[in-house]
N, C-alpha and C positions, 0 to 999 in steps of 0.2 A: 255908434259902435264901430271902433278900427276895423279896417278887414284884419282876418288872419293870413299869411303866409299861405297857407293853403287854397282858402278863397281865393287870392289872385292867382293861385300858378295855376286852377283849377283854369278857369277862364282866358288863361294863356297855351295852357293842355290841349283845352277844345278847339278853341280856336285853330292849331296847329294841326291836329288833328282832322278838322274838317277840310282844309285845306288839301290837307297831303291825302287824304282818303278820295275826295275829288279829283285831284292830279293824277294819282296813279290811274284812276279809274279813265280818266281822258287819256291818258297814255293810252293803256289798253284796249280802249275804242279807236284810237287814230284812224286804222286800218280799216274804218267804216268810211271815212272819208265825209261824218260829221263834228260840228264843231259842239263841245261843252251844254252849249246854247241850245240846239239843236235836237240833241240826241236826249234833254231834260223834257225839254215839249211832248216830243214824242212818248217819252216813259208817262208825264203828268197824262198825257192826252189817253192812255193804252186804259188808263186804268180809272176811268169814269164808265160806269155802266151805259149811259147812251151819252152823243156826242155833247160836248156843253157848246155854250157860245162862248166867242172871243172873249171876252169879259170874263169870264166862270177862269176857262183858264189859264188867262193871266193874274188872277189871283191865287189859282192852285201853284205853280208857277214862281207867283213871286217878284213878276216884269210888271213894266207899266204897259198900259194898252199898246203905244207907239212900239214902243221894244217889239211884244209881241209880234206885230202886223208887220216887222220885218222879218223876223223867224219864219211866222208862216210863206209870205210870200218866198220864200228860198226852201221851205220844203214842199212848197206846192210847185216850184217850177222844178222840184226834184220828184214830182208824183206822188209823194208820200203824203200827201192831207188833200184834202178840199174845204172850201166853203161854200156854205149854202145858206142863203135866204133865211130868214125868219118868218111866216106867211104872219102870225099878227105883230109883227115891228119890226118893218124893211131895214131897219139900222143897224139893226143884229144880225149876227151872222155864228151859225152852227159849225162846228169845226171836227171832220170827218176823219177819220182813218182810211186812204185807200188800201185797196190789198196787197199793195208791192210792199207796204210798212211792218206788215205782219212779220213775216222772217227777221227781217231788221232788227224789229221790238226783239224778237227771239234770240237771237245772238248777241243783243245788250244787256241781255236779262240773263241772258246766259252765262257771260263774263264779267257781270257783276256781286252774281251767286257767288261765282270761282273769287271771287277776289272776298267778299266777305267771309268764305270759310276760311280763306287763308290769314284774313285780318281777328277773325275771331277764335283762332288756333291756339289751345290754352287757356283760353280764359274760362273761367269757371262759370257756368249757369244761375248762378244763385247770387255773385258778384255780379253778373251783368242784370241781372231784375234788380239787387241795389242801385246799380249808377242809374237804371230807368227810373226808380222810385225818386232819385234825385233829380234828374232831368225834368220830370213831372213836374216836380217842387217849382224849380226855379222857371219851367215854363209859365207853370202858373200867379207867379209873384211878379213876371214880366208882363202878364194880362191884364194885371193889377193895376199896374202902373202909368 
């Protein structure tokens, strides 16, 4: 079955879309004095109920473990994370939130609200649960696969 016309611009859409929604959002954050990389770990890391291990997440994430263990080491010599031991598998290591991160998490969390009401200004509620019903779809058909 051809693609349709649609189909491909859909996936040129998004694409560009993710992109420049990431960009701006780095823009915006500059003035923290983290990088893209950086300032992602910290959000994945805010929002697990207790700490994971390195492992856990770098697949939340999305990095391979190496990537990872240099993100950390650069926000832990910036005081914002720790790691810690595993007591049954010394190999593992839990990956903490120090307290200096907390405000941090909060002024990126805070400027990227601001940026999504401003990105979702207009659009309709009922149009955006459609394109989620589609995104579903084709998450799911890429599980598939």
């Amino acid at each position: 079955m051809p693609l349709t016309d649609n189909q491909h611009r859909f996936g040129m859409q998004l694409a560009q879309m993710s992109r420049g929604w990431r960009a701006e959002l780095d823009r915006r954050l500059a003035g923290l004095n983290l990088s893209q990389a950086r300032w992602l770990v910290l959000l994945h890391l805010a929002r697990f109920e207790e700490a994971p291990t390195q492992r856990e997440l770098a697949q939340s994430v999305g990095v391979e473990g190496p990537t990872l263990a240099r993100l950390l080491d650069s926000l832990e010599n910036q005081g914002l994370v720790r790691r810690q031991a595993v007591m049954e598998d010394r190999r593992a290591k839990k990956i903490q939130l120090c307290p200096p991160a907390k405000p941090l998490i909060d002024q990126i969390e805070t400027i990227a609200n601001q940026l999504r009401i401003e990105l979702f200004s207009g659009v309709d509620e009922g149009d955006l649960e459609i394109c989620m019903r589609v995104h579903a779809k084709i998450l799911g058909n890429l599980e598939k696969s």
